[in-house]
N, C-alpha and C positions, 0 to 999 in steps of 0.2 A: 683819885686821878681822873675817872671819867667825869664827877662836879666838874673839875678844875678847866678841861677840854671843853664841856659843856657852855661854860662861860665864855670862850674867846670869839675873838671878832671873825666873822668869816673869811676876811683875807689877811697875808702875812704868814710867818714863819713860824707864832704862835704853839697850833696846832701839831706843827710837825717837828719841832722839838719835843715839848711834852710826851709826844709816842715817840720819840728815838729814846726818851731816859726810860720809859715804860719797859720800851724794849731792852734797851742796857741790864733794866732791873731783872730782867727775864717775868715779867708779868704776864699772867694769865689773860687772855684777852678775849676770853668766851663770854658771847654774849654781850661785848659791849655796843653800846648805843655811838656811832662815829658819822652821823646824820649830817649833812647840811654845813658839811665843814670845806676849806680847802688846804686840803695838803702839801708840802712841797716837800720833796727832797727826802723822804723816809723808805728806807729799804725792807720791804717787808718779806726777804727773800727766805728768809731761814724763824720766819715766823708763824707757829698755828693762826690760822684768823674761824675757829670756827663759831658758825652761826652769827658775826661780825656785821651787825647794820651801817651801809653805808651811804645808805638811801641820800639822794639829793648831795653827796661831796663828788670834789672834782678835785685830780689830781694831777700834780705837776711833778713832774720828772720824778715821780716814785717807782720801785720797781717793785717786782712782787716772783714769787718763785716759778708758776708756769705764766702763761699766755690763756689762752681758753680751752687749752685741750681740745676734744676734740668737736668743732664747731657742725651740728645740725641745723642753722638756718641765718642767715643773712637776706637783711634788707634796706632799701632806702626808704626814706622818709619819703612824703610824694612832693616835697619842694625841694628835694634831693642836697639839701644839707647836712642831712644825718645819714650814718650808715650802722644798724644795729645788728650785732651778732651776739651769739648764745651758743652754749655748749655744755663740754660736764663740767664744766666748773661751776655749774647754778647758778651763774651771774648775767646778767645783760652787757657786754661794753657799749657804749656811745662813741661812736667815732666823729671826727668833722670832716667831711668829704673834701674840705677847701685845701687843710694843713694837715688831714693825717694824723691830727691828737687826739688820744685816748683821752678826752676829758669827764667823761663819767662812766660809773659803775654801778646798775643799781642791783641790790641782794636783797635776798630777804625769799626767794626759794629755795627748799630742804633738797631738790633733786634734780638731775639733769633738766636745763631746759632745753627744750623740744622746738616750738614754732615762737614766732613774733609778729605783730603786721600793727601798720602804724595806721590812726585813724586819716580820715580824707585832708584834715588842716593841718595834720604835722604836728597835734598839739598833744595827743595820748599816743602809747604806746601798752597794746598787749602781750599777755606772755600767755604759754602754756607748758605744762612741768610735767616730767615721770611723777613729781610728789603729790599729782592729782589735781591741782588748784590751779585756777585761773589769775592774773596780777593784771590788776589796770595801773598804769605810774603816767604822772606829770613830765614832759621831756622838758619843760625849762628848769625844775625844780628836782629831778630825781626821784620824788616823793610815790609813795606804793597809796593811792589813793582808795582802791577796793582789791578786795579777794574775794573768786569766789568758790565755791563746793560746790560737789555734787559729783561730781568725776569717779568713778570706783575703778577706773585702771590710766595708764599714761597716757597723756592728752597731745596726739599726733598732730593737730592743726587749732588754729583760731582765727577768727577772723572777722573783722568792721563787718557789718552790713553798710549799704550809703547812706542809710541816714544818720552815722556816728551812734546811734542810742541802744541798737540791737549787736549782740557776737552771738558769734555761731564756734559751736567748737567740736571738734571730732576725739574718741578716744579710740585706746586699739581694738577695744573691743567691738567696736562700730558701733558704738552709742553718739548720736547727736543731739546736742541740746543747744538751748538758744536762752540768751540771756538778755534782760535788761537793766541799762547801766545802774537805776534806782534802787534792782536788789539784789542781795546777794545769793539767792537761789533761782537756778531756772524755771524759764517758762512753763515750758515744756520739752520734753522730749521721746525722741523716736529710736530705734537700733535698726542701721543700713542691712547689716548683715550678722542675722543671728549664728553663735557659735564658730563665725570664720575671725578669724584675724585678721587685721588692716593694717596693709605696709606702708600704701602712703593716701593722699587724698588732693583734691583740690578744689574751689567753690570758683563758680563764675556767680559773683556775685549780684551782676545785673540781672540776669536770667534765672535766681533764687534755684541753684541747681547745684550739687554738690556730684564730684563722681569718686571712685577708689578703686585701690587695686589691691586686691587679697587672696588670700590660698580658696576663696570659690571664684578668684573672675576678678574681671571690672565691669562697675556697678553704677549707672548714672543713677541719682536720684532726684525728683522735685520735692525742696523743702517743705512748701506750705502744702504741697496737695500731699505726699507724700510714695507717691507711683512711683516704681524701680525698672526701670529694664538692664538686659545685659548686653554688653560689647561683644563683639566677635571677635573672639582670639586665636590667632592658629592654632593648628593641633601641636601638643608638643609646647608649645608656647608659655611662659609666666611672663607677664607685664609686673613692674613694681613700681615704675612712678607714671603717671597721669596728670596730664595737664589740659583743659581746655584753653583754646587758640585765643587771642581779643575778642575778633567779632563774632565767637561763640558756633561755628560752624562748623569747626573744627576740632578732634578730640587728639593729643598727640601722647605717645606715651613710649616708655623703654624695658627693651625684655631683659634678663639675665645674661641672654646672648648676643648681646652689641648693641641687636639694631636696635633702628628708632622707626615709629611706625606713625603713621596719620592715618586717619580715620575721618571720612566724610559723614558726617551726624544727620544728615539729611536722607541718603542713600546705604549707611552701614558700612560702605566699602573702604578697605583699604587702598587709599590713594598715593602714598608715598611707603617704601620700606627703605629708611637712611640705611648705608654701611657705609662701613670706613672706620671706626673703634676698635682698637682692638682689647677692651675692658668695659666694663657694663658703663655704660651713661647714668649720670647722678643727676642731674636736675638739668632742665629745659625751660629758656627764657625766650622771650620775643621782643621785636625792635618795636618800637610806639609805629612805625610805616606798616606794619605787618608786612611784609616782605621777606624777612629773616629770620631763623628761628636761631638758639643758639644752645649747643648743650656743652656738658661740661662731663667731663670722662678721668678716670685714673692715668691716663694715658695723653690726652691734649684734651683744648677746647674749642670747637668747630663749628662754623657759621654757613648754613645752609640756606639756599634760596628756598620759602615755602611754594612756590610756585611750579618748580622743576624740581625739587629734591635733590640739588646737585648741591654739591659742601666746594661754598667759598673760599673758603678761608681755612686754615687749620693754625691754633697755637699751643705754644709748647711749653709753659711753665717751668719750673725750677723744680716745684715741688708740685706733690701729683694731687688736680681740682676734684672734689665731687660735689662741692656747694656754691652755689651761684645765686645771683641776682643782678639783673639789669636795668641799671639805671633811665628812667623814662625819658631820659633825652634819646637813648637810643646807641649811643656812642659807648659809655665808661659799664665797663663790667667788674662787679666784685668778686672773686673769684677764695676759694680756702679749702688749705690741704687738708690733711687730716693729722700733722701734725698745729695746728693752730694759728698756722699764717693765713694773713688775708693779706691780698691784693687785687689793685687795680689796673685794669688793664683798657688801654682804647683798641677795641676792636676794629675800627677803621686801619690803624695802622699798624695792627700787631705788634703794641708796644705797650711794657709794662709799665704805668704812671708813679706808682709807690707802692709801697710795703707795711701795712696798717698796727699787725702786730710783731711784736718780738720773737725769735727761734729761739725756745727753750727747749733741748732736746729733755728728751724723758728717758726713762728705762721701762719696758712696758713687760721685761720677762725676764726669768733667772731660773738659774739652778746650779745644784752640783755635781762637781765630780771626785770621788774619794779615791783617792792612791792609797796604796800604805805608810806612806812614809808625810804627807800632805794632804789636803783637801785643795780643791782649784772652785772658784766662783764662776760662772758665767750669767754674765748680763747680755739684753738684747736692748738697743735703742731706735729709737722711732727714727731714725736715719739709716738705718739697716745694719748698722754696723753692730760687733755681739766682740765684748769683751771679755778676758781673763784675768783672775788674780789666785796668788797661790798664798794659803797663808798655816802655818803652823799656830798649836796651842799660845805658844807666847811671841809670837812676833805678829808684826803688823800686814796685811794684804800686802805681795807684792808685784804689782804689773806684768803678766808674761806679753800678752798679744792680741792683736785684732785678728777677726774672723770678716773679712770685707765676700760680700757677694752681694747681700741682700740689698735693693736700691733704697727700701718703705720700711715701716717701722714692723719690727719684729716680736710678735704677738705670744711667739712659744718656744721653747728650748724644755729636748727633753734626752738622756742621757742611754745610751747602750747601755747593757748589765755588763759587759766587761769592760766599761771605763774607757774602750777607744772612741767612740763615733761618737755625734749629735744631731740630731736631726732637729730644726728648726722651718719655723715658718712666718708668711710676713705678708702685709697688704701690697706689696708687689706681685702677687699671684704666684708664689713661687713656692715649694719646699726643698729645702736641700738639707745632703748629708754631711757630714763634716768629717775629717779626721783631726781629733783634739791635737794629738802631739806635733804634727807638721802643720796643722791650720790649715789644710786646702782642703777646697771645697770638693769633694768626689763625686758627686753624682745631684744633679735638679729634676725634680717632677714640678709640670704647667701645667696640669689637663684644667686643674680648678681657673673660674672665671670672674670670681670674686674675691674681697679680704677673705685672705686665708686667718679662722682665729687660736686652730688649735690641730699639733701632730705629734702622734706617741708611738712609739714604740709596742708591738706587739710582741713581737719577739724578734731575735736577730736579725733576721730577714727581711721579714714585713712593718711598712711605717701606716698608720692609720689617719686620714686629716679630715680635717670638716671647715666646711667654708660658707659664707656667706650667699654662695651660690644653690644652695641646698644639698650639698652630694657629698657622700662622703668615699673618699677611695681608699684602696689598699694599695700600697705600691710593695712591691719584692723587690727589693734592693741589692738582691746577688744577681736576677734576671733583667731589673730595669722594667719587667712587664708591669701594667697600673692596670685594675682591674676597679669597675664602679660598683661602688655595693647597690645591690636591690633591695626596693623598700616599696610599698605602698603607701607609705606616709605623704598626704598633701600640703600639709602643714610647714612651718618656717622653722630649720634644725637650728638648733640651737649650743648643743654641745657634746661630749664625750666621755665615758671613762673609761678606764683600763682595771680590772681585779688582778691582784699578783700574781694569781695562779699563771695569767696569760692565757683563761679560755673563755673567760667570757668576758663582753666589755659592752657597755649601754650606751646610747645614743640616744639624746633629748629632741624632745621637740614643744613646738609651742602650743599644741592643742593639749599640756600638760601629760601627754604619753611619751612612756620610756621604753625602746628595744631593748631588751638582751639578747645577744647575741650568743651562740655556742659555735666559736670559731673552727672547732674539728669538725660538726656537721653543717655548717652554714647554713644553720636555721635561725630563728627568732620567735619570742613571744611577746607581747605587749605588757609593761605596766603600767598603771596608771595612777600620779601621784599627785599631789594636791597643792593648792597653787596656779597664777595663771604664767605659763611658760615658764617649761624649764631648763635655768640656765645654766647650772654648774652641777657636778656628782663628783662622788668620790664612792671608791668602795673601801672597807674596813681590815683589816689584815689575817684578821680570825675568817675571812669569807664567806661571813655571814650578812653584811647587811651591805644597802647602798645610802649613803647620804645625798640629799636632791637641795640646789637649794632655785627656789622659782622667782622669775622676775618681780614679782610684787613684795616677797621677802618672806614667802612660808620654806623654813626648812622642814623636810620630809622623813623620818628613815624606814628605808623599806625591806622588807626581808626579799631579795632580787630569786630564792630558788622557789619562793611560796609565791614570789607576784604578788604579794600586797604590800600596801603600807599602815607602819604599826604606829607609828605616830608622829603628831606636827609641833611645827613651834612657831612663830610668829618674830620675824627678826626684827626692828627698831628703824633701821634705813633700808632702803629699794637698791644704791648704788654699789652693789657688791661686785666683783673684777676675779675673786679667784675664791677655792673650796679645795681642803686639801685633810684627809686623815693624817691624824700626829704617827711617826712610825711605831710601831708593834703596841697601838694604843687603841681598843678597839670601841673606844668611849668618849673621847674628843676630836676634835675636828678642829680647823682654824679656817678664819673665815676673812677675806679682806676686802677693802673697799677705799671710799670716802672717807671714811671716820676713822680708819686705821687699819688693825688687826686685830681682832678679836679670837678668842681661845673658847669652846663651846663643850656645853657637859651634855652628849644625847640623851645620856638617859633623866636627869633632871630639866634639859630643857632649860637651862643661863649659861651665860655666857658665865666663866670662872676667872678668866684672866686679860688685859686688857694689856697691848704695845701703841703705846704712840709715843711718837716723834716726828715723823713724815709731816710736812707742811703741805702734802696735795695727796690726793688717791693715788693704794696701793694698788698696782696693777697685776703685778707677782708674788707669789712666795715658794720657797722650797725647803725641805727640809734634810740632814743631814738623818744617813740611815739609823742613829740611833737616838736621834733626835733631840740631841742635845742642842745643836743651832739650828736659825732660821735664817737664811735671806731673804729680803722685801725688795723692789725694784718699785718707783715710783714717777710718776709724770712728776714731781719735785725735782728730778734730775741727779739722784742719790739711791743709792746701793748701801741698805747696813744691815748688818751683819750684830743676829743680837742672841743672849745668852738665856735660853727659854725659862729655865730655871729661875734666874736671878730678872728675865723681864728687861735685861740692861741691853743696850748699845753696845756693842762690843768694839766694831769700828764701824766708821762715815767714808764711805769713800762718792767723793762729791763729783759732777759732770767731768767731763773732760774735753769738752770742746773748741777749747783754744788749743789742740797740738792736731798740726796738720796730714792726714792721711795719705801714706804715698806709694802704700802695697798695692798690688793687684789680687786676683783670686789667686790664690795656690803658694803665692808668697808673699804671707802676713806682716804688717810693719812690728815694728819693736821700740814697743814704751821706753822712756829715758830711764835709764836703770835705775834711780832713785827715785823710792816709792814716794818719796816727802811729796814728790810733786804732784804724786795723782791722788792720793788719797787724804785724810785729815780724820786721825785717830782722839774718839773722843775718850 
């Protein structure tokens, strides 16, 4: 088949029949070569594509199962024709600023990518990946022209130098290195900041000066000479994104806690503190006049005079911005939620222009609930909305009810031990309690001021959450009091776990150290596990051990009462999303991502058993307490429900986006009694 593809002429209908019989046939489609082709009219919605080259094709009315998930950087081309975004989908899109079509894709990176920047003629485009590597591509061609190495963790930024021939790139480790285009190794390189982590960065490219913001500070550097000084930050204060102004005078950056702050580079001082957000600001643009600055927030997008500090303008999006770029005319801003939409908007007249990609909602969390007489599924979707299904040994899932409160996509769902409540969480800053049988929402805790990613249950009373803002709280939910945990950790948290017992529960962070907690005396002691950041844990059932697993893909286990770790393993992909002990199994683990769901043996160290079907990352899993099934929830836009034993699909229950929402909180709408229509049993 791929000979056959290989041969056709690059325009016509060719090519995309051929891959609709491929697909018909249910053909494997890993690893094929799909270069330099153009596609029309093929559905690649309920199709694996992995590792799929697609270098240099362009596609006409094809669909595909998500959009970009969730998008980390946009930019315009500087003849402002193109608009190029990235996200975890590993891909590039190419948009055309003129009509808004998605006419190219280029692939061919293993991991989220991270930054983009287009050379000075509009003629190259680079990348930078969590998979380490750097990609140079041709933009009239699509084509991956060089790769390069060197990177030993995720690569935060890249970037032209002006003379087209040198990049500069940052990783999170604060390693900067500088390449030229001739080879595929770098020149040289430096480390900004030894042992601190780097949240974000930026180059004023004219003035060969890079600065960052990370758990020691923000950090101006001079590239060629190599001299660091430090910004002055209030007390109390973390900065995460930094930007110098155009004419380089100017250092502007945003805290955790709303504001937006300028800084005079000349004098040190802080000359402007924006307020008026009421969600952390994600990225800060400037008008080509410099007169204007423009940030982009969870909550609007607001247009400030740099001169008086005073916010012009305020807009209000649809769906909530953190990713921005301003087109250098000055007027057209790109704007993208974090469900995977981009848009345009003219800032002049606070009007949205068009809509660049697709809403494919996802299901980003799940879990169960066991009656005795039934099991109930809940799913949570990147729309906030968190559904039910109830389903018996031999009948099919069947539809009970929405859970509407949450506005943003809903990261965690986790159950009471007696079957009534559910405490959930969601990038609208919010957790709340649920009552499963009546669906209304009982009680929200705000204090958090970022994506909330994760909230469990301690015990009846108390809910545990951790956020993007660094902090983790307790709430008691028969008092309503929120109390903030203390920690000395400077470091960027990362995540959580709960032990069954309900007394001790660990808290990650990214300088690789692990809290355990002993919730009756509210102390802690440090572990320290291996790996850089750690992103997921699970504890074991026997309450012996903790499983860790760290951003770069070391799984850990560590004995949590001795404070060490006994030993590592080395996972395959970076893109992992969830980490979960099989129940009363104190020797496997399931591990999901990218590449599916994988089933893991600790003490040998492989993986044992392998679930795929999902055509995009798993971002959920749960399991039934005797672990017979598992639910997956996935940015595919599918809920299945599969038989661990046998590794099968048991049921597909598919989006459900075409049936109109018209509950409020406290009184849940109700699915059309016949399940035929919401689910598709395979």
């Amino acid at each position: 088949m791929i000979p056959l593809i290989r041969t056709l002429t690059p325009l016509g209908y060719g090519a995309g029949n051929l891959l609709d019989l491929a697909i018909e046939l249910q053909a494997d489609f890993t690893d094929w070569d799909l270069t330099d082709l153009h596609i029309c009219e093929v559905d690649f919605q309920e199709v694996p594509l992995p590792q799929v080259n697609f270098s240099g094709t362009t596609f006409d009315r094809c669909k595909f199962a998500q959009g970009m998930g969730i998008i980390f950087d946009l930019t315009f081309s500087p003849d402002g024709q193109i608009l190029a975004a990235c996200g975890t989908d590993c891909q590039i899109h190419l948009y055309s600023v003129a009509t808004g079509r998605n006419y190219a894709l280029l692939s061919g990176h293993t991991g989220w990518v991270t930054s983009l920047c287009f050379s000075s003629d509009s003629r190259y485009l680079i990348s930078g990946s969590k998979d380490r590597t750097i990609r140079l591509w041709d933009v009239a061609t699509g084509e991956c022209l060089q790769i390069f190495y060197g990177h030993q963790d995720y690569i935060w930024i890249v970037y032209f130098l002006p003379s087209n021939s040198l990049i500069v790139s940052l990783d999170m480790s604060g390693f900067i290195k500088f390449w030229w285009l001739k080879r595929d190794e770098p020149i040289f390189s430096i480390q900004n900041t030894p042992k601190a982590m780097v949240w974000q960065a930026s180059i004023d490219a004219a003035r060969a000066r890079l600065v960052t913001s990370g758990s020691d500070g923000v950090r101006i550097q001079s590239l060629w000479l190599g001299k660091t000084r430090s910004i002055n930050v209030p007390e109390g204060k973390q900065i995460h994104r930094v930007v110098f102004s155009p004419d380089g005078r100017y250092l502007w950056g945003v805290s955790f806690d709303f504001e937006v702050y300028c800084w005079d580079l000349q004098t040190d001082e802080i000359v402007h503190v924006l307020v008026g957000h009421r969600s952390r600001a994600y990225n800060i643009s400037f008008t080509p006049d410099g007169e204007r600055v423009v940030t982009t927030s969870l909550d609007s997008v607001r247009v400030w005079s740099i001169r008086t500090g005073i916010c012009l303008r305020a807009m209000y999006p649809d769906y909530r911005s953190y990713c921005s770029s301003l087109h250098r005319a000055g007027e057209i801003l790109a704007i993208a939620s974090d469900n995977g939409i981009v848009e345009l908007w003219n800032i002049d007249r606070s009007e949205c222009l068009s809509t660049f990609s697709g809403h494919p909602l996802r299901f980003l969390s799940t879990s169960f609930v066991e009656n005795p007489d039934n099991l109930m599924m809940l799913a949570g979707r990147d729309d906030g909305v968190i559904f039910s299904w109830q389903f018996a040994e031999s009948e099919p899932p069947l539809a009970c009810q929405e859970y509407i409160g949450h506005t943003s996509a809903v990261r965690s769902i986790d159950i009471s031990r007696d079957n009534r409540q559910f405490v959930s969480c969601s990038h609208d800053l919010t957790v709340r309690l649920w009552d499963i049988q009546s669906g209304s929402c009982v009680a929200t805790m705000t204090e958090h001021s970022n994506w909330i990613h994760q909230a469990l249950f301690l015990d009846e009373d108390t809910v545990l959450s951790v956020a993007e803002d660094c902090k983790v709280y307790c709430w008691n939910i028969a008092t309503g009091v929120v109390e903030l945990l203390p920690t000395n950790q400077t470091a960027w948290l990362m995540g959580i776990a709960i032990a069954d017992d309900r007394q001790r529960f660990a808290v990650g962070y990214s300088n690789n150290t692990i809290e355990i907690w002993d919730w009756q005396t509210k102390t802690c002691r440090n572990l320290t596990s291996h790996g850089n950041r750690i992103k997921m844990m699970s504890f074991s059932s026997d309450r012996q051990h903790l499983v860790t697993l760290s951003d770069d893909g070391i799984m850990s286990v560590c004995d949590y009462h001795q404070y060490t770790c006994k030993s590592t393993w080395s996972i395959a992909s970076f893109d992992w999303s969830a980490l979960t002990f099989l129940p009363n199994d104190k020797h496997r683990v399931a591990i999901a991502g990218r590449t599916g769901i994988e089933i893991w043996d600790i003490i040998i160290g492989e993986p044992i058993q392998w679930l795929r079907g999902h055509t995009a990352p798993v971002w959920g899993i749960s399991f039934t307490s005797c672990g017979k099934y598992l639910i997956s929830s996935s940015e595919d836009g599918t809920v299945k429900l599969w038989d661990l034993a046998q590794g099968k699909i048991i049921h597909h229950i598919v989006n459900i986006d075409r049936f109109v929402r018209v509950g409020t909180v406290g009184n849940p709408t109700q699915f059309p009694s016949d399940p035929r229509l919401l689910q598709l049993e395979v």
